[in-house]
C-alpha positions as CSV (number, residue, x, y, z in Angstrom):
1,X,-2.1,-20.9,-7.4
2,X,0.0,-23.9,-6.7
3,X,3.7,-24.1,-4.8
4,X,5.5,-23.0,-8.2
5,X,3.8,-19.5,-8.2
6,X,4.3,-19.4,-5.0
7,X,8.1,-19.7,-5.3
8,X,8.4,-16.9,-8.4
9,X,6.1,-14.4,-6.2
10,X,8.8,-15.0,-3.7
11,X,11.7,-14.4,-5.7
12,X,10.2,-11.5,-7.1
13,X,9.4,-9.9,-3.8
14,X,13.2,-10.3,-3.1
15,X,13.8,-8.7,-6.2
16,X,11.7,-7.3,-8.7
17,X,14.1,-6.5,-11.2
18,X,15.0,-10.4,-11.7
19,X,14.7,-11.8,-15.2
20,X,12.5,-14.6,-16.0
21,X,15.5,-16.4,-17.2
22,X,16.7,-15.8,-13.7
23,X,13.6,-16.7,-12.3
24,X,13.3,-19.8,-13.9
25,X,17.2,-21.1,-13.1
26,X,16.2,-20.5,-9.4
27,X,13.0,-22.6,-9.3
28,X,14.4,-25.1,-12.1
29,X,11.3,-24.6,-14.8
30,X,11.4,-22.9,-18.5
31,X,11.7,-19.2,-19.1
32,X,8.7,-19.7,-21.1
33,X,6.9,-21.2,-18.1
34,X,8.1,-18.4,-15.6
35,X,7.0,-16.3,-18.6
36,X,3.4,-17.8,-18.7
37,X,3.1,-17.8,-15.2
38,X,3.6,-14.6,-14.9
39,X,1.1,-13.2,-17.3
40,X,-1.5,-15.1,-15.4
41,X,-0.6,-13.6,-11.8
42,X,-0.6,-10.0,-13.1
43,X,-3.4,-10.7,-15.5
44,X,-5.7,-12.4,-12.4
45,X,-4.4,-9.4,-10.4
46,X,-2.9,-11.6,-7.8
47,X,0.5,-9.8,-8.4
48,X,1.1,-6.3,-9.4
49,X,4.8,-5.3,-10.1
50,X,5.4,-1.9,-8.6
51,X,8.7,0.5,-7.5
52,X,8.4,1.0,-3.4
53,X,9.7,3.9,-3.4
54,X,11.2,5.8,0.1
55,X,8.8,8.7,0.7
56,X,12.2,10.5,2.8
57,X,14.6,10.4,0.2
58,X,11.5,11.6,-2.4
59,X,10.9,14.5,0.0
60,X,7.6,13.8,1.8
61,X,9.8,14.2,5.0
62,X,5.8,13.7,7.2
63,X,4.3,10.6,7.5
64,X,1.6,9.7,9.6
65,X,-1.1,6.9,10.2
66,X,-4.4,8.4,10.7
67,X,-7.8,6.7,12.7
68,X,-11.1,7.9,11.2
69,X,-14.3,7.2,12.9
70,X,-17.2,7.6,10.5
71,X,-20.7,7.8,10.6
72,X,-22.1,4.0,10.8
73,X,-23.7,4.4,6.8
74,X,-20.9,6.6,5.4
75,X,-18.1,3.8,6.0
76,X,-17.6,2.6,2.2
77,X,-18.0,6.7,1.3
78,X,-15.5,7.7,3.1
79,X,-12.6,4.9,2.7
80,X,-13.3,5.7,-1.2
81,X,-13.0,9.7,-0.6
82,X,-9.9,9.0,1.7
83,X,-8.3,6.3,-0.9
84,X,-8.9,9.6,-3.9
85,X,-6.6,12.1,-2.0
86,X,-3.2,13.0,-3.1
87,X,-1.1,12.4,-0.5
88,X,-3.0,8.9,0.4
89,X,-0.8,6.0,-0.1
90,X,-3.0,3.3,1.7
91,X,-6.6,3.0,3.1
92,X,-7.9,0.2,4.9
93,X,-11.4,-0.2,6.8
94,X,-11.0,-1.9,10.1
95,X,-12.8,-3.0,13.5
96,X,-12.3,-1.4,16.4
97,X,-12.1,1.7,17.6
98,X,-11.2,3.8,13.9
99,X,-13.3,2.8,11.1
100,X,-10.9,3.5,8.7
101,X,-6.9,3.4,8.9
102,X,-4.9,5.9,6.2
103,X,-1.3,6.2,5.6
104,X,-0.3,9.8,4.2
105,X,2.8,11.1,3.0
106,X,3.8,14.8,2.7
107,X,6.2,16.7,2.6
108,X,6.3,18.8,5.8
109,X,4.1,18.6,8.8
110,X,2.6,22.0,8.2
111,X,1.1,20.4,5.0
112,X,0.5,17.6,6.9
113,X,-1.9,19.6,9.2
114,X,-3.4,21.6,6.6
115,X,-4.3,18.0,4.7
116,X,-6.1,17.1,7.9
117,X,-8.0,20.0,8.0
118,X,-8.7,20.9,4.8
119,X,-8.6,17.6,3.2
120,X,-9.8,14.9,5.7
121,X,-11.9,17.4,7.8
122,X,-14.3,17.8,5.4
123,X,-14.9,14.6,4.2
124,X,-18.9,13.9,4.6
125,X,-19.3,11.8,7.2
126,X,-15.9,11.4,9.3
127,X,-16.5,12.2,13.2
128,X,-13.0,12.1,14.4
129,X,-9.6,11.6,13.4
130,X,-6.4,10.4,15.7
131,X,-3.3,10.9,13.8
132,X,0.0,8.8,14.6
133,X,2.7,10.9,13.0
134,X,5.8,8.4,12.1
135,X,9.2,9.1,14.0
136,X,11.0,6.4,12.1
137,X,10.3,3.6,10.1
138,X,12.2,0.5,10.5
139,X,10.7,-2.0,8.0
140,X,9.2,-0.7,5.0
141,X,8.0,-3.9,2.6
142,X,4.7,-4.6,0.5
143,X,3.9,-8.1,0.3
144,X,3.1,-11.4,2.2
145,X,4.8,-13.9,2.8
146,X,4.1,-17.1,0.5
């Protein structure tokens, strides 16, 4: 990946919907090449082009971060059972004091505790959960900077 992918990823995260046409204008190459480019970050998987949507205005008015300690040997298990739910939108395994971090999205917080229960509670393996239920969110993005 060189500075020239580096630049399109960046315009893209800016906006998504620009043209490769557009694209290439802004970092002064071919459509062709933006067009090639492109192919090959998708295709390598270093980019995927997705909607990010606003859970609130989709109706999953609860959102919460939840901490799951796990069993030392049930780690990878577990981050894949969590990452398979419904209303998981990210999973991450971490250091520290949770083994695993998971964002859910739902759309009251009556489901939301029933999904702990039901849902995360009985997952083999998890000890404990701590869940950080979002009052507001004030920067929502998905991406790096490049």
């Amino acid at each position: 990946m060189d500075t020239l992918d580096r630049k399109i990823i960046a315009l893209l995260e800016s906006n998504g919907r620009a043209s490769n046409a557009r694209i290439a204008r802004d970092v002064g190459v071919s459509e062709g090449t933006v067009r090639r480019r492109l192919k090959r970050l998708i295709q390598d998987k270093i980019i995927n082009v997705v909607a990010l949507p606003d859970p609130g205005k989709l109706g999953y008015n609860s959102e919460a971060i939840i901490g799951v300690q796990v069993d030392p040997d049930q780690v990878d298990a577990v981050a894949e059972k969590l990452s398979a739910l419904q209303h998981t939108r990210w999973v991450a395994v971490t250091t520290g004091t949770y083994d695993v971090f998971a964002w859910a999205t739902l759309p009251t917080a009556e489901e939301l505790g029933v999904f702990l229960r039901e849902k995360i509670g009985a997952i083999a393996g998890v000890r404990r959960t701590e869940t950080f239920v979002n009052l507001g969110v004030t920067k929502r993005e998905y991406g790096i900077p490049v």
